[in-house]
N, CA, C and O atoms as a MOPAC input file, in Angstrom:
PM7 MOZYME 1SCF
protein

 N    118.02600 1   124.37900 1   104.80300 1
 C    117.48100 1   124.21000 1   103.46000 1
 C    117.62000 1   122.74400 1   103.05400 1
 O    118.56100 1   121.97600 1   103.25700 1
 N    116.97300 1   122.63200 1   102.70800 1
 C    116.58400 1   120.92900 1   102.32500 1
 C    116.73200 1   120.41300 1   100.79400 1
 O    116.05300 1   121.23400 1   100.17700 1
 N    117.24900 1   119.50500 1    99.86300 1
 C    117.41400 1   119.47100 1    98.42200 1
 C    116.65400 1   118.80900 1    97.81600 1
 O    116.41400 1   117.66600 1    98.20600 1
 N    116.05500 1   119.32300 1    96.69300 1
 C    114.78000 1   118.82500 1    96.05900 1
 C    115.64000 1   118.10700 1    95.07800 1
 O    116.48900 1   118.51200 1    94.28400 1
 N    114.98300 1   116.43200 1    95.47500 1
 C    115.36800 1   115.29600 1    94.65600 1
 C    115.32400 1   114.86900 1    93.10600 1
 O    115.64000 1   113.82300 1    92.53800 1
 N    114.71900 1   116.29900 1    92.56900 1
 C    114.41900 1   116.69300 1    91.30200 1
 C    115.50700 1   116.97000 1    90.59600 1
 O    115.85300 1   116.92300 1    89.41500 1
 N    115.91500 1   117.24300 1    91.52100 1
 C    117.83200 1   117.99300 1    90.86000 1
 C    118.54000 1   117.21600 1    90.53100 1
 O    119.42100 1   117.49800 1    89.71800 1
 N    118.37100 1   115.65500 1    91.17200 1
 C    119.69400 1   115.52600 1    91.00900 1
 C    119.49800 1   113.52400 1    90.05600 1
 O    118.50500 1   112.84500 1    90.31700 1
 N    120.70400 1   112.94600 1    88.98500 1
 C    120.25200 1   112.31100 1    88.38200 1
 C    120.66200 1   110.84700 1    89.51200 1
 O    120.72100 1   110.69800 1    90.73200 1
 N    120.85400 1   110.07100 1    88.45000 1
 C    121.15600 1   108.57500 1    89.44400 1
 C    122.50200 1   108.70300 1    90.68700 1
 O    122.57300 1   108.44700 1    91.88900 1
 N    123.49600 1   109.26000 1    89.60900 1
 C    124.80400 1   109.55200 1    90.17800 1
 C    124.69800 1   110.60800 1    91.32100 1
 O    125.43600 1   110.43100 1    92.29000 1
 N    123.79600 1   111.77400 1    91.31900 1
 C    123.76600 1   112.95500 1    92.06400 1
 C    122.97100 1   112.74800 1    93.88700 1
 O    123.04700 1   113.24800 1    95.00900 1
 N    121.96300 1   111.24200 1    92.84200 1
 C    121.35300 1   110.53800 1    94.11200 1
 C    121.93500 1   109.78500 1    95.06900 1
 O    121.55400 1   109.59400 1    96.22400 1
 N    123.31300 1   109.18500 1    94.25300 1
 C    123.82700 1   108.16500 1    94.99300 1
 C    125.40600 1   109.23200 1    96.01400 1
 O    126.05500 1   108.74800 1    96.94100 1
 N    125.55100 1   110.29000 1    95.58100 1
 C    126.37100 1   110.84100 1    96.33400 1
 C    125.45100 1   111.66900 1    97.43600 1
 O    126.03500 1   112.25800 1    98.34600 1
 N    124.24900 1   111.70100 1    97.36100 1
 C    123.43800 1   112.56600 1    98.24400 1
 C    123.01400 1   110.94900 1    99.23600 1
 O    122.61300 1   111.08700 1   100.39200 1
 N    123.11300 1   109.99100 1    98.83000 1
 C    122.34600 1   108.82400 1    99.91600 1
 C    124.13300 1   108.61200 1   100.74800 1
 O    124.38500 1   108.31200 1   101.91500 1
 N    124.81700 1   108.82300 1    99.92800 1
 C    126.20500 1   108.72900 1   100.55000 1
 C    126.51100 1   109.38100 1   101.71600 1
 O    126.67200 1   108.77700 1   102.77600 1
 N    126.62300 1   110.83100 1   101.57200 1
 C    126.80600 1   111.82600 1   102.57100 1
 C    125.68900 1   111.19700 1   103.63300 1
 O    126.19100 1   110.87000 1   104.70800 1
 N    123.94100 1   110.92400 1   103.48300 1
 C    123.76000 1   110.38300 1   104.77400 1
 C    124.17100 1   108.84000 1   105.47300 1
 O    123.58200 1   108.22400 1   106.36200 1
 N    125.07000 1   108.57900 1   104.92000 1
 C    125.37100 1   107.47400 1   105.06800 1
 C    124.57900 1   106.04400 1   104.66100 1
 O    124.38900 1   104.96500 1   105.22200 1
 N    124.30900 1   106.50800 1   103.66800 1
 C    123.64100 1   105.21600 1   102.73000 1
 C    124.04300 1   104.56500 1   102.02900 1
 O    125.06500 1   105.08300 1   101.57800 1
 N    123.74900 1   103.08300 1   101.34300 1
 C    124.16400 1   102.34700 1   100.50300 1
 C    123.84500 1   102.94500 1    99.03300 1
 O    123.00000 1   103.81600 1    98.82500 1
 N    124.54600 1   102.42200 1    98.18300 1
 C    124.12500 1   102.95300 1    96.86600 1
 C    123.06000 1   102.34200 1    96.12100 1
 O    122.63900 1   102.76300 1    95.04400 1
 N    122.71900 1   101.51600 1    96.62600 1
 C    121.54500 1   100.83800 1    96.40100 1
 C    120.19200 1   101.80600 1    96.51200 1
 O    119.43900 1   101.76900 1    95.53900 1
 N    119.89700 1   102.51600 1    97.43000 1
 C    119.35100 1   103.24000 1    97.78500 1
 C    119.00500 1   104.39200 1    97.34800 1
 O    118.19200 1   105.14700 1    97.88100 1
 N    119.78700 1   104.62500 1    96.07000 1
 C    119.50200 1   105.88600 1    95.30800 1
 C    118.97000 1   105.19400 1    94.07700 1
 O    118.28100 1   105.81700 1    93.27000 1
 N    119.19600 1   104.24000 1    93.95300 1
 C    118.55100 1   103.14500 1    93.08400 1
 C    116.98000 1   103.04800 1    93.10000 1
 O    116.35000 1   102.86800 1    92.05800 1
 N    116.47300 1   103.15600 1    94.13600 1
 C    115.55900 1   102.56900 1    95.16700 1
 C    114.29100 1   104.21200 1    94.70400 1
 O    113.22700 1   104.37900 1    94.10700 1
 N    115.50200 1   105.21500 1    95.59000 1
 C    114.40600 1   106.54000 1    95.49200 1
 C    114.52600 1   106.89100 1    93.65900 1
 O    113.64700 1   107.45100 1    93.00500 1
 N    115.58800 1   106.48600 1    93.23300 1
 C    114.85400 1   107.21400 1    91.29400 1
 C    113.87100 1   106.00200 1    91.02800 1
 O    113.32500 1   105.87900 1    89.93100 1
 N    113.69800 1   105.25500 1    91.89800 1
 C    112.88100 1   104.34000 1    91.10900 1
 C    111.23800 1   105.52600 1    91.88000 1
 O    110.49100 1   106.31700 1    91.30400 1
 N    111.30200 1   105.11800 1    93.18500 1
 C    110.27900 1   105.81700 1    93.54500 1
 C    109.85000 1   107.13800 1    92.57300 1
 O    108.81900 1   107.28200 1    91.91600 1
 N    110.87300 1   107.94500 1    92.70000 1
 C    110.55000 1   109.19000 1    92.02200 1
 C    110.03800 1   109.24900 1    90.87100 1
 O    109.00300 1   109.78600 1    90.47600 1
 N    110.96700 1   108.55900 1    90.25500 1
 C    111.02700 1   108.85600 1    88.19200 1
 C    109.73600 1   107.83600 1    87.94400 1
 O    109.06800 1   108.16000 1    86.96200 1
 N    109.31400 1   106.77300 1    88.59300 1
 C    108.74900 1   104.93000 1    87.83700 1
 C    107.44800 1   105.24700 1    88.69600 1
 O    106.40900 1   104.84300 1    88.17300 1
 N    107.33100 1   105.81400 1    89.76600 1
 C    105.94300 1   105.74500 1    90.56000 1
 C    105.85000 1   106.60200 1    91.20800 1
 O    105.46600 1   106.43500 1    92.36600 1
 N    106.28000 1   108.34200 1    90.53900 1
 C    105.67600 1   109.54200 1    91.26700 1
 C    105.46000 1   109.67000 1    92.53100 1
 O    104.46800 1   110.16400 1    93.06700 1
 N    106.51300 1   109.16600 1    93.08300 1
 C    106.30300 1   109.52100 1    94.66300 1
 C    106.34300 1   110.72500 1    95.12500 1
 O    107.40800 1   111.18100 1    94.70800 1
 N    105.68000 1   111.71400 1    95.89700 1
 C    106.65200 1   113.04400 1    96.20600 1
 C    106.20400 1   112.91800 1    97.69500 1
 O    105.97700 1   114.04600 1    98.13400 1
 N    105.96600 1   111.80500 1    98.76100 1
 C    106.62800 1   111.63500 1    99.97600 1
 C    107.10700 1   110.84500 1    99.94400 1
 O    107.08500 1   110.07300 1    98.98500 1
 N    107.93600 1   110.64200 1   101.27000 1
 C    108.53700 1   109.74700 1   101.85100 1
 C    107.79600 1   108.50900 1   102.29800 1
 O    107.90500 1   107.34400 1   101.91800 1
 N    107.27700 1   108.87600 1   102.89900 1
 C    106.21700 1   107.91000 1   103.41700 1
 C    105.79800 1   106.81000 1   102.62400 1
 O    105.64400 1   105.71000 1   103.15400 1
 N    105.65300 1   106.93400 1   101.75600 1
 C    104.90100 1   106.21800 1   100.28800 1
 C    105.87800 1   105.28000 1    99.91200 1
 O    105.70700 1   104.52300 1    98.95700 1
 N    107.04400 1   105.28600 1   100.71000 1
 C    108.60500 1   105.06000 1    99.79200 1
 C    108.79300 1   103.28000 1   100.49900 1
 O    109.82600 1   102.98500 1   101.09900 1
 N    107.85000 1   102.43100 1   100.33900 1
 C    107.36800 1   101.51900 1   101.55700 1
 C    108.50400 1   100.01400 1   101.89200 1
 O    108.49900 1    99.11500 1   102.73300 1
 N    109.46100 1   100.41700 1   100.62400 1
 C    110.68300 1    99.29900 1   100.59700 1
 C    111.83400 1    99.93200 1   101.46300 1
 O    112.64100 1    99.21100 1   102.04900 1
 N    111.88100 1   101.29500 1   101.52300 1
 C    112.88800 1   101.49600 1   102.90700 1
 C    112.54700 1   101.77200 1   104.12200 1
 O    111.43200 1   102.01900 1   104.58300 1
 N    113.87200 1   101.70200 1   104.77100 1
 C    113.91500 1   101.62700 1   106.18900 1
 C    113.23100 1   103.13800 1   106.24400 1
 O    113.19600 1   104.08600 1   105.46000 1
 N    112.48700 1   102.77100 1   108.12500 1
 C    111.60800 1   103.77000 1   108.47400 1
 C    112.97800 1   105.07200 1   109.12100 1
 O    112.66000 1   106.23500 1   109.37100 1
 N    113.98800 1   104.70600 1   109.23600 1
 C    115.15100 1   105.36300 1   109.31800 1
 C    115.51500 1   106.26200 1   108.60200 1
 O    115.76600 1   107.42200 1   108.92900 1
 N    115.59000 1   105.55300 1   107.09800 1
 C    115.82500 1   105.94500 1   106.38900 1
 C    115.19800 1   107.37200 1   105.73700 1
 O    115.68900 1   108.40500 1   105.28300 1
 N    113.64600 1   106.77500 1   105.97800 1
 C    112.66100 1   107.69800 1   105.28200 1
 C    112.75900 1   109.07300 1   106.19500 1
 O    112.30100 1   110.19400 1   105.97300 1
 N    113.55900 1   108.54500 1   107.34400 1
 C    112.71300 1   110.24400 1   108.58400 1
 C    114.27900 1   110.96400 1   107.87900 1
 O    114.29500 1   112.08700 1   107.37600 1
 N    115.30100 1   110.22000 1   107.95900 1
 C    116.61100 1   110.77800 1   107.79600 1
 C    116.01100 1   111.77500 1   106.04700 1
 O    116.37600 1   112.93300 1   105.84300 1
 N    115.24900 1   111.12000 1   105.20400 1
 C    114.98900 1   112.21000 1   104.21800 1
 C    114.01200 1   113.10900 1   104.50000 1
 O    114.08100 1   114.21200 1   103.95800 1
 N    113.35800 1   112.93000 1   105.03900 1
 C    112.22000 1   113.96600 1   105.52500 1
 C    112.96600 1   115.14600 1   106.21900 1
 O    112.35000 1   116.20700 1   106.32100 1
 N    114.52300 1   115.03700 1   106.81500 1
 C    114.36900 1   115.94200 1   107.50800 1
 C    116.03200 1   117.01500 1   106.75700 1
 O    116.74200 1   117.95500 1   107.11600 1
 N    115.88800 1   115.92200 1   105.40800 1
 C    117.15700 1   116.66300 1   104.30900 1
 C    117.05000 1   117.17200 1   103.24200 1
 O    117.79500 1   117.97100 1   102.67400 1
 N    115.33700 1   116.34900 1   102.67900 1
 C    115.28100 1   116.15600 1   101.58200 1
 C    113.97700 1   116.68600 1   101.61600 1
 O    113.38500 1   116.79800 1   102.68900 1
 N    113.25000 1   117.17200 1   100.07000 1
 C    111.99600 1   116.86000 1    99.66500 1
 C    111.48200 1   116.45500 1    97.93800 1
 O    112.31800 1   115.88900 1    97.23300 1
 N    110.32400 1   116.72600 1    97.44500 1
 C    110.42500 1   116.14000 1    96.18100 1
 C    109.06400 1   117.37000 1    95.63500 1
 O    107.84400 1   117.41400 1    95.79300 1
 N    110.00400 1   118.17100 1    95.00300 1
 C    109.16200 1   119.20100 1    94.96900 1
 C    108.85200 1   119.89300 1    93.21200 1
 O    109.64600 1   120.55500 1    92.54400 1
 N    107.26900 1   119.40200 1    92.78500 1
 C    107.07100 1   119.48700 1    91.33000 1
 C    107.03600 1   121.27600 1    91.06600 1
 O    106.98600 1   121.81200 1    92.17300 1
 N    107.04700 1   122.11900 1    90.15100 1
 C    106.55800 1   123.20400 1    89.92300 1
 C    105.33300 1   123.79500 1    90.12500 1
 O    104.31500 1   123.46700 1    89.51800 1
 N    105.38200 1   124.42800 1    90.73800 1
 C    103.58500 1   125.02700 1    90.78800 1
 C    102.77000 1   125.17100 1    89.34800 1
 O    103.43100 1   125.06300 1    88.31600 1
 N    101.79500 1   125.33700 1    89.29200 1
 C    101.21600 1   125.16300 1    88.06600 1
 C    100.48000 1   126.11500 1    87.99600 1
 O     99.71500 1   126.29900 1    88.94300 1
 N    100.45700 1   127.23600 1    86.61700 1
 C     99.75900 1   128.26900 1    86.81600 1
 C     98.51700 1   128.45100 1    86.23500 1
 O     97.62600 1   129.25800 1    86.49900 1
 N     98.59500 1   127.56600 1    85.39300 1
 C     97.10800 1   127.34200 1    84.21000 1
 C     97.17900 1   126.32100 1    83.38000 1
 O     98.25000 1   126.18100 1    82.78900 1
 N     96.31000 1   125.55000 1    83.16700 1
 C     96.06200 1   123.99500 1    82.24500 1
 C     95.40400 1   124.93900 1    80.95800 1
 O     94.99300 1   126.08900 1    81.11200 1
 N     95.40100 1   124.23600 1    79.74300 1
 C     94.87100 1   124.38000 1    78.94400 1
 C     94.83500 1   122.99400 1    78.23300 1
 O     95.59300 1   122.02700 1    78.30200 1
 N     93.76700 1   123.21300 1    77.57300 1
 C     93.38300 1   121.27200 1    76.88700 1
 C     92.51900 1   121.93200 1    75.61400 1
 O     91.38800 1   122.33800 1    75.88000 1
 N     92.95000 1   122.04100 1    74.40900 1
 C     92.39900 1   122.09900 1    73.12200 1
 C     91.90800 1   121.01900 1    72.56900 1
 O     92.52200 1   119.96000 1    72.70000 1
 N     90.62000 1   121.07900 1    71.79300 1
 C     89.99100 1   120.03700 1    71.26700 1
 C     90.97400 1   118.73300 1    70.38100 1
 O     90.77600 1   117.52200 1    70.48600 1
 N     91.79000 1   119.24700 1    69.72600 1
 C     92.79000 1   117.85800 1    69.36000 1
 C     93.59600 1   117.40600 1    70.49800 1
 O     94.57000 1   116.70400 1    70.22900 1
 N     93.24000 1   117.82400 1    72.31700 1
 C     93.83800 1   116.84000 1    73.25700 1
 C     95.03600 1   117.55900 1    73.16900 1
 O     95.85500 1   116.78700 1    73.66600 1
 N     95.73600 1   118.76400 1    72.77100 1
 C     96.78900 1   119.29500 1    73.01700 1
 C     96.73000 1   119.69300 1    74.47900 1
 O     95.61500 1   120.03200 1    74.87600 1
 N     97.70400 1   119.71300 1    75.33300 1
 C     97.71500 1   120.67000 1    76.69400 1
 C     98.71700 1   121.10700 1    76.71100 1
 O     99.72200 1   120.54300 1    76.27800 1
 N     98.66500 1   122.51900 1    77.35600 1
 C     99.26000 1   123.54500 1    77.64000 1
 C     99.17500 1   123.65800 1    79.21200 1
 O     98.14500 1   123.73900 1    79.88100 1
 N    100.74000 1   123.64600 1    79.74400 1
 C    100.78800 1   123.75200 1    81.17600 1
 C    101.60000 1   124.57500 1    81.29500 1
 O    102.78200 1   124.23800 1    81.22100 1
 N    101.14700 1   126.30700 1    81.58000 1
 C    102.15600 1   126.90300 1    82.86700 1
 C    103.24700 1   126.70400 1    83.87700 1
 O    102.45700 1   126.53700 1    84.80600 1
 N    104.18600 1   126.60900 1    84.33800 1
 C    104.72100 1   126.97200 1    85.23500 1
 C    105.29100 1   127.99900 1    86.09400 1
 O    106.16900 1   128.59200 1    85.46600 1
 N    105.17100 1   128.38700 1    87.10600 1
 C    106.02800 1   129.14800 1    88.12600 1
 C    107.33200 1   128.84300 1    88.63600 1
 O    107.57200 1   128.15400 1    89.62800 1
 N    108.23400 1   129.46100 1    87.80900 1
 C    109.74300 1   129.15100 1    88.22400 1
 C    110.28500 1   129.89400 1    89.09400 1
 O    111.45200 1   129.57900 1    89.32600 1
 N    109.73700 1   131.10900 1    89.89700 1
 C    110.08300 1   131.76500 1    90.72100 1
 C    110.47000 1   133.47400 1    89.79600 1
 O    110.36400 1   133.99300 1    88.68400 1
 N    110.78800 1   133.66800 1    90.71200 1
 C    111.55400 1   135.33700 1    90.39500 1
 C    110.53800 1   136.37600 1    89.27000 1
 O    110.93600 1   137.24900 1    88.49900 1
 N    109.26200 1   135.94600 1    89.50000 1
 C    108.18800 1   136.40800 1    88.06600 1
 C    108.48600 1   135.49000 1    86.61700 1
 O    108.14500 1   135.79300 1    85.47400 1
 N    109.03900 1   134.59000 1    86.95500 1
 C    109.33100 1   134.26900 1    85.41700 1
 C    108.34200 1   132.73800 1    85.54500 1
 O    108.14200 1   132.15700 1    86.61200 1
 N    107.83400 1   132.30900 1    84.24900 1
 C    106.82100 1   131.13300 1    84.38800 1
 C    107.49800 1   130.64400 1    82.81300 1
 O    107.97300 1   131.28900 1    81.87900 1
 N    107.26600 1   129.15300 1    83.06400 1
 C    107.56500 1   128.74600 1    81.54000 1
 C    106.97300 1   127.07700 1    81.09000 1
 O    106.69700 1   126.14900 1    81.84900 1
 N    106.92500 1   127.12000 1    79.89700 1
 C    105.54100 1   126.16400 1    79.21900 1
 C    105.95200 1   124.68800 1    78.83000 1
 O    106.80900 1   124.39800 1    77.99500 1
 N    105.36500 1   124.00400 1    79.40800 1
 C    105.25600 1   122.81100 1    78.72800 1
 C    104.01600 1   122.27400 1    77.72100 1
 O    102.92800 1   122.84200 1    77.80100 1
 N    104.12300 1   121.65200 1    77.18800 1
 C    103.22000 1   120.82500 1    76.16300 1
 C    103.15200 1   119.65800 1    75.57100 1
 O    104.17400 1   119.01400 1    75.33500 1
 N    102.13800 1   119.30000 1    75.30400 1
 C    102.05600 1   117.90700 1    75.08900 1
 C    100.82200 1   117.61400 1    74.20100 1
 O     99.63300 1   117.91300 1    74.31800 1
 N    101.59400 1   116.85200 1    73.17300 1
 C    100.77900 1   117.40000 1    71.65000 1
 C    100.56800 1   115.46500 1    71.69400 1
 O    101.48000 1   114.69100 1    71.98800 1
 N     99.43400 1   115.13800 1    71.39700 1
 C     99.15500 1   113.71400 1    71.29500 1
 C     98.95100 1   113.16700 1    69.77000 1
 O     98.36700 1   113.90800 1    68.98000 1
 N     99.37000 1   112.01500 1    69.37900 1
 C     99.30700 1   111.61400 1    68.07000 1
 C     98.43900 1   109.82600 1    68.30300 1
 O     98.28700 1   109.20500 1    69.35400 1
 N     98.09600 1   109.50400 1    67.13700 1
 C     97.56100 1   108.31000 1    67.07300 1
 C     98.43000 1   107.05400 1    67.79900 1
 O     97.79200 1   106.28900 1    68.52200 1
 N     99.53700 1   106.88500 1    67.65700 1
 C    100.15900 1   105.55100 1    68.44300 1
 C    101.78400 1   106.33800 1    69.32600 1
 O    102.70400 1   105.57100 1    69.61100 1
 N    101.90400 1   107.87300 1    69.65400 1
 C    102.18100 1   108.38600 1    70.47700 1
 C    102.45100 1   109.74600 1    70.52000 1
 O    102.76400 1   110.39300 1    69.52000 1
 N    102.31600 1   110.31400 1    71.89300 1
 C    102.89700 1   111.63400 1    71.79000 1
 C    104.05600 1   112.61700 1    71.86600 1
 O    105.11000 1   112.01400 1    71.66700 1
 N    104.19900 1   113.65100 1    72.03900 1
 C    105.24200 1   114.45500 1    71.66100 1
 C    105.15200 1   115.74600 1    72.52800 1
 O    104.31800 1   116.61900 1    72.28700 1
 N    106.24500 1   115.84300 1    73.77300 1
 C    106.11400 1   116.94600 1    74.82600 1
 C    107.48400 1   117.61000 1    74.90100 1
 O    108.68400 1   117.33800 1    74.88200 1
 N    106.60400 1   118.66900 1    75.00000 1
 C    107.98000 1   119.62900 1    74.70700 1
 C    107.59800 1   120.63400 1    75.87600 1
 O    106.55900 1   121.14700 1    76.29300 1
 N    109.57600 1   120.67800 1    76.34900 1
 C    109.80900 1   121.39400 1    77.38700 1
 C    110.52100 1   122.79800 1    77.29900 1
 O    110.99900 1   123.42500 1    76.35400 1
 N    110.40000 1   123.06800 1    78.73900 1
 C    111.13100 1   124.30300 1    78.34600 1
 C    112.45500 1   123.98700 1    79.18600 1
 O    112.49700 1   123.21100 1    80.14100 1
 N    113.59500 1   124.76200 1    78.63800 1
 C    114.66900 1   124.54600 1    79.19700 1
 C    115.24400 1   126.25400 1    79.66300 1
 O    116.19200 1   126.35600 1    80.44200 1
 N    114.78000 1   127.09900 1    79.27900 1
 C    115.12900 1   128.23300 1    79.46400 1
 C    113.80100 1   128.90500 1    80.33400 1
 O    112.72500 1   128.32000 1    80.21300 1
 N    113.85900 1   129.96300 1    81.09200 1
 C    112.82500 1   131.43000 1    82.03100 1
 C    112.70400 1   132.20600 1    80.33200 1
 O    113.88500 1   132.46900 1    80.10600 1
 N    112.14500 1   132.52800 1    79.48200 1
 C    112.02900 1   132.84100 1    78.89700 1
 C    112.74300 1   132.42200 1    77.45100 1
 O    113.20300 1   131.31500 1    77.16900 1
 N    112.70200 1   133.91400 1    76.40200 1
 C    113.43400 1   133.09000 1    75.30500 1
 C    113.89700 1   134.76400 1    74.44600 1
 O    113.30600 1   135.82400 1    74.64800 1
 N    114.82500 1   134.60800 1    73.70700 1
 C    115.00500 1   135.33900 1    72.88700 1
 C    114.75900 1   135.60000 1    71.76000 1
 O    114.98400 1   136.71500 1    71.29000 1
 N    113.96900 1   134.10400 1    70.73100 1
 C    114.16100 1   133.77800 1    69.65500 1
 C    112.38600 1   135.25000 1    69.80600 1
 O    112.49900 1   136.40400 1    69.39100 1
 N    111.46500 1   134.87400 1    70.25300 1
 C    109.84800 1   135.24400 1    70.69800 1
 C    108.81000 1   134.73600 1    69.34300 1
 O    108.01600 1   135.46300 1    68.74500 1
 N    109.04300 1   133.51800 1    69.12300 1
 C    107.56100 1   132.92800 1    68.07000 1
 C    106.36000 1   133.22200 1    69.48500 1
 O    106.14700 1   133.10000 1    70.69100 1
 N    105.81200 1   133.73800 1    68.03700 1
 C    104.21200 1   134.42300 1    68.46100 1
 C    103.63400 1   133.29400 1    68.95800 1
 O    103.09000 1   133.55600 1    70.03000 1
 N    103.49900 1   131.98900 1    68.59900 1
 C    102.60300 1   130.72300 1    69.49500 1
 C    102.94300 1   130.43900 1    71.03500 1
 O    102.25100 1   129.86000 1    71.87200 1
 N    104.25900 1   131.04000 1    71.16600 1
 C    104.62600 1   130.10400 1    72.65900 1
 C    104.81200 1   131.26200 1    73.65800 1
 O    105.47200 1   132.29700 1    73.55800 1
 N    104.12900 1   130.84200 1    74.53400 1
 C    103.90400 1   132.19800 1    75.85400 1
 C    105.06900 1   132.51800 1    76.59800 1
 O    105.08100 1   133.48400 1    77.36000 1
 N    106.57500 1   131.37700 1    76.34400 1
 C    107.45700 1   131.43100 1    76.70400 1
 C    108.53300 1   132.33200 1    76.27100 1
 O    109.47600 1   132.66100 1    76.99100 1
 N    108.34700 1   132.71900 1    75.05000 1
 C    108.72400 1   133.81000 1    73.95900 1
 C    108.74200 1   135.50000 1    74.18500 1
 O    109.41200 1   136.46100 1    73.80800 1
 N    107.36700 1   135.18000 1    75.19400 1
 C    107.40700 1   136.59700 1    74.70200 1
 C    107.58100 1   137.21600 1    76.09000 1
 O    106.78700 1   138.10100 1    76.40800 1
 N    108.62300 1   136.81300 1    77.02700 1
 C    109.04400 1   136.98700 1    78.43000 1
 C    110.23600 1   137.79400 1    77.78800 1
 O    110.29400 1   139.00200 1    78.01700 1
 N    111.11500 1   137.24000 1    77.05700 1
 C    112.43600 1   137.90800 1    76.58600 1
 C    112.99600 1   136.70000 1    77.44000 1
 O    112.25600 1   135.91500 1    78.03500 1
 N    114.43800 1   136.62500 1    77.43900 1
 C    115.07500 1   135.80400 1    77.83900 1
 C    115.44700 1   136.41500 1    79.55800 1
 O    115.55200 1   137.56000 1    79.99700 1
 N    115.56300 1   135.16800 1    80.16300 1
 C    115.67800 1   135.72300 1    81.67300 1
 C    116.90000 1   134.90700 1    82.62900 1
 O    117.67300 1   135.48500 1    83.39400 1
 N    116.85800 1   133.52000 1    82.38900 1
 C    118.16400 1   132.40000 1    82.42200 1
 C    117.55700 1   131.22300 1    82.51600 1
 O    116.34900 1   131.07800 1    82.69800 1
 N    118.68000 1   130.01400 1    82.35200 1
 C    118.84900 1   128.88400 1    82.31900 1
 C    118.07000 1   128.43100 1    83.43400 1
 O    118.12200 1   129.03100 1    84.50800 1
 N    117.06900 1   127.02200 1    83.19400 1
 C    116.49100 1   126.33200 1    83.87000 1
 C    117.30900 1   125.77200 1    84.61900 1
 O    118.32300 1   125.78200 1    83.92100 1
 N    117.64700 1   125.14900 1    85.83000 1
 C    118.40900 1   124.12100 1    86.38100 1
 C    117.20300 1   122.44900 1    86.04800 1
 O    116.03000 1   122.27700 1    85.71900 1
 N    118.20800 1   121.69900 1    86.33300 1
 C    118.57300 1   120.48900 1    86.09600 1
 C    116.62200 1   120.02700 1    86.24300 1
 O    115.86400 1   119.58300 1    85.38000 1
 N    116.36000 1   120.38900 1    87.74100 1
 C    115.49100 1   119.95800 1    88.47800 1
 C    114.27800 1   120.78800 1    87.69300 1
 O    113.16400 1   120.28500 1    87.55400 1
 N    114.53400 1   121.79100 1    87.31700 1
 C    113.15500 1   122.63200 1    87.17800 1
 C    112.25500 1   122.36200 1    85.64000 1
 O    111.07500 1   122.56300 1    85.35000 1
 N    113.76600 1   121.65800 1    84.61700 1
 C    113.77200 1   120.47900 1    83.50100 1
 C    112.59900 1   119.66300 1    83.96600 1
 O    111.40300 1   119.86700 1    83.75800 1
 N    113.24900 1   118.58900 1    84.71200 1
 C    112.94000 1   117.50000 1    85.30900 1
 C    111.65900 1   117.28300 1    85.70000 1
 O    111.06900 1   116.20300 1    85.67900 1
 N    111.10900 1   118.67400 1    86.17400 1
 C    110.21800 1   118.45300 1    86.95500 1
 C    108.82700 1   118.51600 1    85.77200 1
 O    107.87800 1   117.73800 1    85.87300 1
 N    108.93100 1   119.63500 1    84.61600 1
 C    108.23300 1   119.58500 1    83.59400 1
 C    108.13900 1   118.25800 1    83.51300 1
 O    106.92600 1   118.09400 1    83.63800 1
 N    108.59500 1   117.24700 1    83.39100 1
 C    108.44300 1   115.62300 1    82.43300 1
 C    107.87200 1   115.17600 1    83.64900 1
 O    106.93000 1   114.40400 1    83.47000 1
 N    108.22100 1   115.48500 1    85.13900 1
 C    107.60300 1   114.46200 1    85.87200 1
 C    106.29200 1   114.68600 1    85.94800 1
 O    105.39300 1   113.85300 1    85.83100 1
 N    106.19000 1   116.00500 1    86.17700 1
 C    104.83300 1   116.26200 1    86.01700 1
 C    103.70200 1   115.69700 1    85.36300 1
 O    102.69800 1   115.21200 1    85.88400 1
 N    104.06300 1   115.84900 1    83.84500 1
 C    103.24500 1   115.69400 1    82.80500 1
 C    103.19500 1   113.75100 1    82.60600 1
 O    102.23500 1   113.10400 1    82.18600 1
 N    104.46500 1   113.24000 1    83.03500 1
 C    104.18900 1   111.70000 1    83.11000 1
 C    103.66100 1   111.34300 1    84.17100 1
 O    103.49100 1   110.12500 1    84.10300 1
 N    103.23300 1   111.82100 1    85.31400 1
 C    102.36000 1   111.37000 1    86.46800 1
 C    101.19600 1   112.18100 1    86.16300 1
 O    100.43900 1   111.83100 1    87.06900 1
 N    100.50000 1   113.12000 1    85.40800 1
 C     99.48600 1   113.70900 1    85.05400 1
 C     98.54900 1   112.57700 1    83.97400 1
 O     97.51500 1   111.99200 1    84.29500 1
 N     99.23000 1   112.50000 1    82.70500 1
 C     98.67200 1   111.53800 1    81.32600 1
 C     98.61600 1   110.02400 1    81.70100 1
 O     98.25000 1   109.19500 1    80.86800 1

């Protein structure tokens, strides 16, 4: 099993470049790739060693949420689905304003509170997002807009 680089933050990167015996520089290097220029290969990653890159290819990957349905309303609102696994899916959005916008995630497989607007509501509550599955909502939607 291989660890999706989504999970983990600067610190989580630099103990994961550690264990393969990397500099800490180097976790520096991939949040830049990841978080600053949407990388999700290796390959693409063109400031490290070709060493380096096979040693992640064969530990690592960079893996966004599947996406189950777009929606785009005439005021430029979107509505994005996700597939979090286990039947459970949960919503991001991204509401645009004149000099900026405003995206809202989900942090929970459902919800308990259930407002009638959000499709995330009306799952019932199911559990806690991890770190990565957060993460991956924002990366998404900032390599999408």
């Amino acid at each position: 099993m291989t660890a999706n680089l989504l999970e983990y933050d600067l610190e989580g990167l630099a103990a994961f470049c550690a264990k393969l015996g990397e500099k800490r520089f180097r976790a520096t290097q991939l949040f830049r790739w990841i978080h600053q220029k949407g990388a999700r290969d290796f390959s693409q990653m063109s400031d490290l060693a070709k060493s380096l890159r096979d040693k992640l290819a064969g530990s690592a990957h960079i893996s966004g949420l599947p996406i189950i349905s777009q929606h785009e309303s005439a005021d430029g609102t979107i509505k994005w689905l996700f597939d979090v696994g286990d039947g459970n899916a949960v919503e991001a959005v991204f509401i645009p304003e004149d000099d900026r916008g405003t995206l809202c995630v989900s942090s929970q497989a459902g919800c308990a509170v259930g407002c009638r607007f959000c499709s995330t509501g009306h799952q019932g509550f199911s559990r806690n997002l991890t770190t990565g599955e957060i993460v991956a909502q924002l990366w998404f939607a900032e390599h999408f807009l």
